[in-house]
Backbone as XML, in Angstrom:
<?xml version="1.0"?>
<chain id="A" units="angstrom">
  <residue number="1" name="UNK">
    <atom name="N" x="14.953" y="-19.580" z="10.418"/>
    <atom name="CA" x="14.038" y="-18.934" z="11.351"/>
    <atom name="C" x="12.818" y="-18.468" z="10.566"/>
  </residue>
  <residue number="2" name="UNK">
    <atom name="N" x="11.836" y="-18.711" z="11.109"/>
    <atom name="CA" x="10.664" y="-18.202" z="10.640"/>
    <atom name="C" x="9.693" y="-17.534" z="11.157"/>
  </residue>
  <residue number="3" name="UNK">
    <atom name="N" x="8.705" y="-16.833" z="10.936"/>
    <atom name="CA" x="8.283" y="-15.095" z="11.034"/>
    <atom name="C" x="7.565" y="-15.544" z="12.584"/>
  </residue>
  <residue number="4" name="UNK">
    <atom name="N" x="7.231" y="-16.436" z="12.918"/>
    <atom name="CA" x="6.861" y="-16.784" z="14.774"/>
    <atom name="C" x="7.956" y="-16.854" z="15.072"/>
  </residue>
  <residue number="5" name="UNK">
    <atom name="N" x="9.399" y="-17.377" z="15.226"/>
    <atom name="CA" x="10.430" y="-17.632" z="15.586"/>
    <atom name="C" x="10.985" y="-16.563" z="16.139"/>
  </residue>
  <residue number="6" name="UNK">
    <atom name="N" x="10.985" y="-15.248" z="14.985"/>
    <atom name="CA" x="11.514" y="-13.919" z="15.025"/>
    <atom name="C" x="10.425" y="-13.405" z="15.810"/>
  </residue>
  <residue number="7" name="UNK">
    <atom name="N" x="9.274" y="-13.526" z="15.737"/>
    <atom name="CA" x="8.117" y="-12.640" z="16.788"/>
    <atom name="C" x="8.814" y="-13.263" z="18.163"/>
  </residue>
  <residue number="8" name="UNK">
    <atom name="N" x="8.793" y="-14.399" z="18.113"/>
    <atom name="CA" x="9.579" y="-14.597" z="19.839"/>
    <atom name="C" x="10.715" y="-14.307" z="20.297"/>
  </residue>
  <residue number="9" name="UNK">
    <atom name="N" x="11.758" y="-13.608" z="19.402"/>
    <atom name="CA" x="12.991" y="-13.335" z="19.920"/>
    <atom name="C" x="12.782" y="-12.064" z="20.239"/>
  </residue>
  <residue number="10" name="UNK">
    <atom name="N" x="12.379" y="-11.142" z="19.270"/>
    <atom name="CA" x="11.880" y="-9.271" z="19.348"/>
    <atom name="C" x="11.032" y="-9.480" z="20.763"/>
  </residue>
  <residue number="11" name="UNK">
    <atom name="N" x="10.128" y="-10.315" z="20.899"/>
    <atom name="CA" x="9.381" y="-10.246" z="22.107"/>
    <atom name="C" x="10.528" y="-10.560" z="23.366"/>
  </residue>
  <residue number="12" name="UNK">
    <atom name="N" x="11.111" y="-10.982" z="22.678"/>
    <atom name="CA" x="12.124" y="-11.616" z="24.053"/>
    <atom name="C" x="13.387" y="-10.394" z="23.997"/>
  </residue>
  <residue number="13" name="UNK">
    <atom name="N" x="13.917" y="-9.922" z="23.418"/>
    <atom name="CA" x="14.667" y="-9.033" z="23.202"/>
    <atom name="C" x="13.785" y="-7.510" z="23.642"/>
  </residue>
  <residue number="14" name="UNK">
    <atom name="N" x="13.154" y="-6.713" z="23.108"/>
    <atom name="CA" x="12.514" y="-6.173" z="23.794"/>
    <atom name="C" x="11.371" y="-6.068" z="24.626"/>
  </residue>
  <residue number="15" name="UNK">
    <atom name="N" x="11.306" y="-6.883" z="25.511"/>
    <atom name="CA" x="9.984" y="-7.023" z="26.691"/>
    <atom name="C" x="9.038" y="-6.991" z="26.689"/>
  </residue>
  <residue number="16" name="UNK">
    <atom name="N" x="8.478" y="-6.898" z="25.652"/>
    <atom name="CA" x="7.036" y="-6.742" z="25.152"/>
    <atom name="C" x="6.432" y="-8.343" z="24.825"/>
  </residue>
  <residue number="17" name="UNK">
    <atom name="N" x="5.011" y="-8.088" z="24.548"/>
    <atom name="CA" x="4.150" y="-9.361" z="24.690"/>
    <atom name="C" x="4.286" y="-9.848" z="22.890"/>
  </residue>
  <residue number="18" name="UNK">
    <atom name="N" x="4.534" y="-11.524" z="22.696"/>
    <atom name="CA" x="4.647" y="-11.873" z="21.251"/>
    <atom name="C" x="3.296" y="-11.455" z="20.555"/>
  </residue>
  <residue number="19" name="UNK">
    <atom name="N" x="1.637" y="-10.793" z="21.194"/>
    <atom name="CA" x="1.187" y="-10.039" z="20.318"/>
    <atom name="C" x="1.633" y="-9.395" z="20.258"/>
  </residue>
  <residue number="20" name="UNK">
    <atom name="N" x="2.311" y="-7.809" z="20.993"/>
    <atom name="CA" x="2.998" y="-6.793" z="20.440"/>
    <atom name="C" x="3.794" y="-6.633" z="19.188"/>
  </residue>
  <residue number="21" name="UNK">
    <atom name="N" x="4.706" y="-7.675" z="19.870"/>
    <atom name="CA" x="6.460" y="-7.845" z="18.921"/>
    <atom name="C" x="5.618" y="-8.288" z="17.492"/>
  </residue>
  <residue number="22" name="UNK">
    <atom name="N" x="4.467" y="-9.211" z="17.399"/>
    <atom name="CA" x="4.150" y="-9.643" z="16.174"/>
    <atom name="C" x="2.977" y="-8.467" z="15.602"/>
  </residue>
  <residue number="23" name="UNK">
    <atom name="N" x="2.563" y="-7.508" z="15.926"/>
    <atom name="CA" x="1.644" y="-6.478" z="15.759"/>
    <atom name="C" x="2.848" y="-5.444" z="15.081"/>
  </residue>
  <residue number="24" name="UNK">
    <atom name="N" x="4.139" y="-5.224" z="15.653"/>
    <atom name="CA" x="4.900" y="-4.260" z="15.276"/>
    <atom name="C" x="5.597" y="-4.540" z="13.937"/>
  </residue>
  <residue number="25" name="UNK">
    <atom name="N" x="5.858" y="-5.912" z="14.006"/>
    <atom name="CA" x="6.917" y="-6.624" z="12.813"/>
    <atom name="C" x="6.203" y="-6.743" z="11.922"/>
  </residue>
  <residue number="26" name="UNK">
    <atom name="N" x="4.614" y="-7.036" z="11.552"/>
    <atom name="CA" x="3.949" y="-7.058" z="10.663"/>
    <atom name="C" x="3.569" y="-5.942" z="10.476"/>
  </residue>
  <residue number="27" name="UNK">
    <atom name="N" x="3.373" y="-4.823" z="10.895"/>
    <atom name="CA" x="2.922" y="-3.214" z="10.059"/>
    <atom name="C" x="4.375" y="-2.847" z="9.538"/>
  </residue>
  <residue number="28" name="UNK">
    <atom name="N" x="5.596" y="-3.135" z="10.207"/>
    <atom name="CA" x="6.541" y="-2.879" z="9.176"/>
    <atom name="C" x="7.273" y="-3.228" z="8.260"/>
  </residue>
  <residue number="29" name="UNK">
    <atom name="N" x="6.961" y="-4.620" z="8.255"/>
    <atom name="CA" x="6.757" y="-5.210" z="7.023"/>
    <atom name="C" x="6.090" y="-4.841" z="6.012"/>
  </residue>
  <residue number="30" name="UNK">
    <atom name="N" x="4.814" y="-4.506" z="6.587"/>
    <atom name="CA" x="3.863" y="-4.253" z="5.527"/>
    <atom name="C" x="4.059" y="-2.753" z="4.898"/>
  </residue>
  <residue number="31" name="UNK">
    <atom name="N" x="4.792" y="-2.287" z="5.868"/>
    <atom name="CA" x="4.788" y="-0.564" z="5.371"/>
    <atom name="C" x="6.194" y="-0.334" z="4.365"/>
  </residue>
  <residue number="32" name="UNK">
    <atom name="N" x="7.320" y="-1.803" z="4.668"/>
    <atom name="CA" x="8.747" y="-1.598" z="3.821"/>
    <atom name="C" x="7.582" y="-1.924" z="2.666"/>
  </residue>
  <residue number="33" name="UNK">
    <atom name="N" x="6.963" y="-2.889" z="2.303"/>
    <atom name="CA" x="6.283" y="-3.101" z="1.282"/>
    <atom name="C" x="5.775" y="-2.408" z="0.080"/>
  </residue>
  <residue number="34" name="UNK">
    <atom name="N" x="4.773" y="-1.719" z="1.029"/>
    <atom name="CA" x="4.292" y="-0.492" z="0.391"/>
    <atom name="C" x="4.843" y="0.457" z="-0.253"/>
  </residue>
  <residue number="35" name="UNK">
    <atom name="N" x="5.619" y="0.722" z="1.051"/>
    <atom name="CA" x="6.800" y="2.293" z="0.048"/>
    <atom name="C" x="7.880" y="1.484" z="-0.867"/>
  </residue>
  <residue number="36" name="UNK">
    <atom name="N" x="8.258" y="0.060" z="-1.102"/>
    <atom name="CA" x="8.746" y="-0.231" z="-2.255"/>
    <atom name="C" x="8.194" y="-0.465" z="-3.465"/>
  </residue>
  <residue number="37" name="UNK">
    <atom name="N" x="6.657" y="-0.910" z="-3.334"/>
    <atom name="CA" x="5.567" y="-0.789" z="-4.778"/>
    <atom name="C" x="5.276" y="0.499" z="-5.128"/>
  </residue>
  <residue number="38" name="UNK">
    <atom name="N" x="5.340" y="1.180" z="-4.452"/>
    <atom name="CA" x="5.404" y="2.740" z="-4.965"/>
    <atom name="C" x="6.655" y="3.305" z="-5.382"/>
  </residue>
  <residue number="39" name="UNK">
    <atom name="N" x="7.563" y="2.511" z="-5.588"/>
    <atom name="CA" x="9.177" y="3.369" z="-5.677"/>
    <atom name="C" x="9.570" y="3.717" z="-4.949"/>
  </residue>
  <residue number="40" name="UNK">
    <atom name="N" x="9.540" y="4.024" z="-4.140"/>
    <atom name="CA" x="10.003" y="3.971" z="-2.788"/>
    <atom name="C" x="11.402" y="3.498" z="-2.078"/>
  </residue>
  <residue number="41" name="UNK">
    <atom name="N" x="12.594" y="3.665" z="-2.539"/>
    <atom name="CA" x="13.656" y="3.167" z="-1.705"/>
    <atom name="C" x="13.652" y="3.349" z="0.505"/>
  </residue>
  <residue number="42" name="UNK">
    <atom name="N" x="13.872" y="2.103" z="1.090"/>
    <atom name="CA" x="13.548" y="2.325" z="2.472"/>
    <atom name="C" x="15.067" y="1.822" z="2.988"/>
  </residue>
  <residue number="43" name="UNK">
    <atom name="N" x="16.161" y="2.911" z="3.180"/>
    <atom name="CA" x="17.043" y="2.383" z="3.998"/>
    <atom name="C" x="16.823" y="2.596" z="5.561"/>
  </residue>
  <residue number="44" name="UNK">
    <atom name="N" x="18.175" y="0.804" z="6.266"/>
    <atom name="CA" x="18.014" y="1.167" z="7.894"/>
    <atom name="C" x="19.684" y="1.070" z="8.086"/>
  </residue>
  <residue number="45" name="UNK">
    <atom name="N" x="19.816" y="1.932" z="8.180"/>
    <atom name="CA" x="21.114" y="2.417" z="8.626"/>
    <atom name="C" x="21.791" y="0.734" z="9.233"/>
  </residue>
  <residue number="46" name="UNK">
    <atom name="N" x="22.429" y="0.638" z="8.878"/>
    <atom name="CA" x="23.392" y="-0.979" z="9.325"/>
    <atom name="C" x="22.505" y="-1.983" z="8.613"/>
  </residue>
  <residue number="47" name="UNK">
    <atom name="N" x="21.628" y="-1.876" z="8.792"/>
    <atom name="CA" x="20.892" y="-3.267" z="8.173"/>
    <atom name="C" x="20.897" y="-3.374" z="6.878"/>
  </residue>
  <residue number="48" name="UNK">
    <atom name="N" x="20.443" y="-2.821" z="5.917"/>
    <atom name="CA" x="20.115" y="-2.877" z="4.532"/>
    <atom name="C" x="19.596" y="-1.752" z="4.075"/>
  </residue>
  <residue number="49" name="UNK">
    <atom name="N" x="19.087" y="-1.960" z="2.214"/>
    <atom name="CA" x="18.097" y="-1.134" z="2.189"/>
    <atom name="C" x="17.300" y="-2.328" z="1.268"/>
  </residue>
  <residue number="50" name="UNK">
    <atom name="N" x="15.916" y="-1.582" z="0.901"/>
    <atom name="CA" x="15.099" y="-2.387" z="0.358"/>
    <atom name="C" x="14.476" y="-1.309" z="-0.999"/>
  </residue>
  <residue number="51" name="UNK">
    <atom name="N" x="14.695" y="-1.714" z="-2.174"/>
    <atom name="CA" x="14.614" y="-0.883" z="-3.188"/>
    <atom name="C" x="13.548" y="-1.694" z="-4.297"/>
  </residue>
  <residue number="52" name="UNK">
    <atom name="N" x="13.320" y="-0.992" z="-5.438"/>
    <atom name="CA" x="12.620" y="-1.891" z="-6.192"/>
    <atom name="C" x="13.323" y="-1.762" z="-7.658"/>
  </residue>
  <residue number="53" name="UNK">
    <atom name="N" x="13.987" y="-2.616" z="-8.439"/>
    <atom name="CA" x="14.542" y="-2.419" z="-9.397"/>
    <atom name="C" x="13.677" y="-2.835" z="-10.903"/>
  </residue>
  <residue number="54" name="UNK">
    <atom name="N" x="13.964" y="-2.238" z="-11.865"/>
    <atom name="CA" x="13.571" y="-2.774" z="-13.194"/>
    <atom name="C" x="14.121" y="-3.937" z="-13.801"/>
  </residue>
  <residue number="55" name="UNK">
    <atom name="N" x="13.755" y="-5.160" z="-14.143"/>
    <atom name="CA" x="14.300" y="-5.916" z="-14.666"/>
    <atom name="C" x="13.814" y="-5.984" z="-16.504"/>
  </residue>
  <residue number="56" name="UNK">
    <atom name="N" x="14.986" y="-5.460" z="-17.299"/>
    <atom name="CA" x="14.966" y="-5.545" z="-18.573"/>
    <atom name="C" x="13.954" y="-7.000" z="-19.347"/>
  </residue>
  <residue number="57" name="UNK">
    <atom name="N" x="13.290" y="-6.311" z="-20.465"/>
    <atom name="CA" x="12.912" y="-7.900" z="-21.170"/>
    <atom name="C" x="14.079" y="-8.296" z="-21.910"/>
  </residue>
  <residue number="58" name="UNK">
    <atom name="N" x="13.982" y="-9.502" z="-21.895"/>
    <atom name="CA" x="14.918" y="-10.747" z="-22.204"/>
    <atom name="C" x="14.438" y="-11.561" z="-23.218"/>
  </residue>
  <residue number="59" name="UNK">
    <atom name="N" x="15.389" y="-12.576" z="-23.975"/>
    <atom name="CA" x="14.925" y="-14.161" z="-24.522"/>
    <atom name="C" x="15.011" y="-15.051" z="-23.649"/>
  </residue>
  <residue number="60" name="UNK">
    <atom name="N" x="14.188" y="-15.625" z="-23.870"/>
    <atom name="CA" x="13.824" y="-16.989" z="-22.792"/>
    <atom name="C" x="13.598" y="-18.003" z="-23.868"/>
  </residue>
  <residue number="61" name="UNK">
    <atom name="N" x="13.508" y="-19.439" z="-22.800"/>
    <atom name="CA" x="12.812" y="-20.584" z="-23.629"/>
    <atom name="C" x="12.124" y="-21.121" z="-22.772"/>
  </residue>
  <residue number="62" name="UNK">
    <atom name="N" x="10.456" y="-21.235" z="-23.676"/>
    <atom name="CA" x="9.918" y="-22.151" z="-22.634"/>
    <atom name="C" x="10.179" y="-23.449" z="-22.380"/>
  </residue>
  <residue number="63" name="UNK">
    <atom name="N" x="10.226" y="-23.884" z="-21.070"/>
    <atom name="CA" x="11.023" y="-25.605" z="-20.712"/>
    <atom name="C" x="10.247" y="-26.931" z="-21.222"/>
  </residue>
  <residue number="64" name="UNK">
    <atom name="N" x="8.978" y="-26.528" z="-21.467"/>
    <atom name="CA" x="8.526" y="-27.606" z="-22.037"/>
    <atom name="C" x="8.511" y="-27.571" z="-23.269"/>
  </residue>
  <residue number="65" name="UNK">
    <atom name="N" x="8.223" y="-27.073" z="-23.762"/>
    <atom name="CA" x="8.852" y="-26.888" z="-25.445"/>
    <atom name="C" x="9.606" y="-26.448" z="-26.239"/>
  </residue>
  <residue number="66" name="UNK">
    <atom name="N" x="11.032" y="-25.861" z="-25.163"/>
    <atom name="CA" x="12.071" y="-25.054" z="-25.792"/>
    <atom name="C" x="11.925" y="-24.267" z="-26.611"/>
  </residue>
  <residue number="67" name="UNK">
    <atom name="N" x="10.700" y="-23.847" z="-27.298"/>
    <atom name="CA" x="10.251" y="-22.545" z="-27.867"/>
    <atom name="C" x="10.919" y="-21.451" z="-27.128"/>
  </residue>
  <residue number="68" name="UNK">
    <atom name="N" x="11.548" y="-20.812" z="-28.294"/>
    <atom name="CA" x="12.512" y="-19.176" z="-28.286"/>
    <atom name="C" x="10.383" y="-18.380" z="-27.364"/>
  </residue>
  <residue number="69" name="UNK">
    <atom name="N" x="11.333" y="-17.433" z="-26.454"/>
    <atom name="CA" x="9.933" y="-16.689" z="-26.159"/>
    <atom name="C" x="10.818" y="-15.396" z="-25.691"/>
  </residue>
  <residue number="70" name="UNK">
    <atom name="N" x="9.805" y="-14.230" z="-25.846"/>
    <atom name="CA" x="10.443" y="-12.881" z="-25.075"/>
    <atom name="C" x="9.916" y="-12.807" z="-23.306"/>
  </residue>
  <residue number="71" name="UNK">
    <atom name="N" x="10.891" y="-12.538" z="-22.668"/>
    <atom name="CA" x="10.217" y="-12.057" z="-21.126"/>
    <atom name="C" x="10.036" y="-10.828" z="-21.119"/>
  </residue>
  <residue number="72" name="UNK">
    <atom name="N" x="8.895" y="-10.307" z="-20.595"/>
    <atom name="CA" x="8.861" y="-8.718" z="-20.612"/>
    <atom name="C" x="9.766" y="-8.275" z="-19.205"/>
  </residue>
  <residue number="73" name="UNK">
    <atom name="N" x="9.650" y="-7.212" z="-19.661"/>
    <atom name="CA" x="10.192" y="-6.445" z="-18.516"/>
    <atom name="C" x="9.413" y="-5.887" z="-17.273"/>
  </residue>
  <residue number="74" name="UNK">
    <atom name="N" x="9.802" y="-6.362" z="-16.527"/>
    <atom name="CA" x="9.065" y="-6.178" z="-14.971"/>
    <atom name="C" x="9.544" y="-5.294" z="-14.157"/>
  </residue>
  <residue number="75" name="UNK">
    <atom name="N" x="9.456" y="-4.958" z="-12.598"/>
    <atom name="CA" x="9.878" y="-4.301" z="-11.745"/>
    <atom name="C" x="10.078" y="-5.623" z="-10.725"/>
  </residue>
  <residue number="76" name="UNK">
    <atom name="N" x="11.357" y="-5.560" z="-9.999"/>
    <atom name="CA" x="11.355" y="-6.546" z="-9.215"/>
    <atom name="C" x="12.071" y="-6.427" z="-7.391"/>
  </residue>
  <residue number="77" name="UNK">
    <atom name="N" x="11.347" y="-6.856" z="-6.520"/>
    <atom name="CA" x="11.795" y="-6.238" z="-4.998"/>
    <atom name="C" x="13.060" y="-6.615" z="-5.418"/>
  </residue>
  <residue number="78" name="UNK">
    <atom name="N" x="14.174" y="-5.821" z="-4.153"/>
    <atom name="CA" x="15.839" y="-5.750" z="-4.160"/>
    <atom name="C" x="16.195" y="-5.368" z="-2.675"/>
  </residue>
  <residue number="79" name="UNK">
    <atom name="N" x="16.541" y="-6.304" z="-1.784"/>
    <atom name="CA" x="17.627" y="-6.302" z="-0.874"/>
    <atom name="C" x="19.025" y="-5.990" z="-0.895"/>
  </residue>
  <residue number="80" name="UNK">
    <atom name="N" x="19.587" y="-4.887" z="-0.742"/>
    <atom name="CA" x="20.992" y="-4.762" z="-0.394"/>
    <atom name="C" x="21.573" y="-4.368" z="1.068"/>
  </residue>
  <residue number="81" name="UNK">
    <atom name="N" x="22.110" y="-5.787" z="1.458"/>
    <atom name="CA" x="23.013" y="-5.373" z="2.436"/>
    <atom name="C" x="23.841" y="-4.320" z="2.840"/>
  </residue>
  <residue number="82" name="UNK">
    <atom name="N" x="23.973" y="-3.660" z="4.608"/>
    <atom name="CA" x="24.581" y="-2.878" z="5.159"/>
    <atom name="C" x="25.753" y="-3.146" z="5.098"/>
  </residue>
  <residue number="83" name="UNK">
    <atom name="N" x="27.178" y="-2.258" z="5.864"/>
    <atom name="CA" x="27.985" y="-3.029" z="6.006"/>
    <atom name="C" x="28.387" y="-3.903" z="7.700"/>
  </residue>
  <residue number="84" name="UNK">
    <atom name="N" x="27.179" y="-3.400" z="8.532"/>
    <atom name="CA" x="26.949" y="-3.789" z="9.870"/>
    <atom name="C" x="26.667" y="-4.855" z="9.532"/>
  </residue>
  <residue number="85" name="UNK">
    <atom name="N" x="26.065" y="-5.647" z="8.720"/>
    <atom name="CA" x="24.886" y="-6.801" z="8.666"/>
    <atom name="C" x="26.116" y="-7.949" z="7.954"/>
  </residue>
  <residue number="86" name="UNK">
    <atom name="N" x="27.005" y="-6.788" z="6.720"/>
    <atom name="CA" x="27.415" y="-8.222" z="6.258"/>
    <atom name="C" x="28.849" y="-8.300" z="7.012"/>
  </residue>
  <residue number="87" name="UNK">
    <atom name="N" x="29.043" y="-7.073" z="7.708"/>
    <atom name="CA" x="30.100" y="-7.782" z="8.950"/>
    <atom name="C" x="30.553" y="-8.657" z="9.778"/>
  </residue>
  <residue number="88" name="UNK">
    <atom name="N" x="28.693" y="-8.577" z="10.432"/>
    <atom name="CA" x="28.079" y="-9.863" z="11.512"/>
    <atom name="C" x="28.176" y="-11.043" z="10.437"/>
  </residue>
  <residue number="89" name="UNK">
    <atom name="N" x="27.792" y="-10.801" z="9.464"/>
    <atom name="CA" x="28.034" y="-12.294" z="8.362"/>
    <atom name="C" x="29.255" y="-12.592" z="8.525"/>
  </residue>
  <residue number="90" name="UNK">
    <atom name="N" x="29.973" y="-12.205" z="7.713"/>
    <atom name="CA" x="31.573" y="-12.497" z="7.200"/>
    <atom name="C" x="32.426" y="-10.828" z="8.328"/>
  </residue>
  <residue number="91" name="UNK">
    <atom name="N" x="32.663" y="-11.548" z="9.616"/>
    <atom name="CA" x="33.454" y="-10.918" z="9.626"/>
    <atom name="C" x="35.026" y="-11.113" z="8.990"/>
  </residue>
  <residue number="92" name="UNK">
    <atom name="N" x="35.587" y="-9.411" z="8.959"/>
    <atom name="CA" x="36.599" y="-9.602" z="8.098"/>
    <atom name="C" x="37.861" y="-9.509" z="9.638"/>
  </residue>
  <residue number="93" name="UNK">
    <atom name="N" x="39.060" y="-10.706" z="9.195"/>
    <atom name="CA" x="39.720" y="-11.235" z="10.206"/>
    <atom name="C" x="41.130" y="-10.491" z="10.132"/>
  </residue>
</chain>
C-alpha cells in the first residue's frame, strides 16, 4: 500500500474528503518526524512507538575496493511495534 492508497482508505474509513484524510496524514507524519529529529520519542498506544536511536561507529569495507574503513556513528529513525499491531500480525492461536 502506498501513501494515496492509505489517503483513500482513512478517507473512506473516516468520512472525510481524500484532501482532508491526505492534509491530516501528512502533518502527522511530518510532526512524528520532527519530534523524532529532535529526540523526541512519539508513542500511540497499540500501534507503535517511533524513537530515534544512536547507532555506534563500526569497521566496514568499502565494496569496491574492500578497503578496511571506519563508519561513524550516526543517529538513526526506530520503529517499535505495539502489542495490538503485532497481534493483528501474528495472531497468537
Amino acid at each position: 500500500m502506498n501513501k494515496g492508497e492509505l489517503v483513500d482508505k482513512v478517507a473512506e474509513k473516516a468520512n472525510v474528503t481524500k484532501k482532508e484524510a491526505d492534509a491530516v496524514l501528512s502533518a502527522a507524519l511530518e510532526t512524528i518526524m520532527e519530534a523524532v529529529s529532535e529526540g523526541d520519542k512519539v508513542t500511540l498506544v497499540g500501534f507503535g512507538s517511533f524513537e530515534s536511536r544512536e547507532r555506534k561507529a563500526r569497521e566496514g569495507r568499502n565494496p569496491k575496493t574492500g578497503q578496511k574503513m571506519t563508519i561513524p556513528e550516526t543517529k538513526v529513525p526506530a520503529f517499535s511495534a505495539g502489542k495490538l499491531f503485532k497481534d493483528k500480525v501474528a495472531p497468537n492461536k
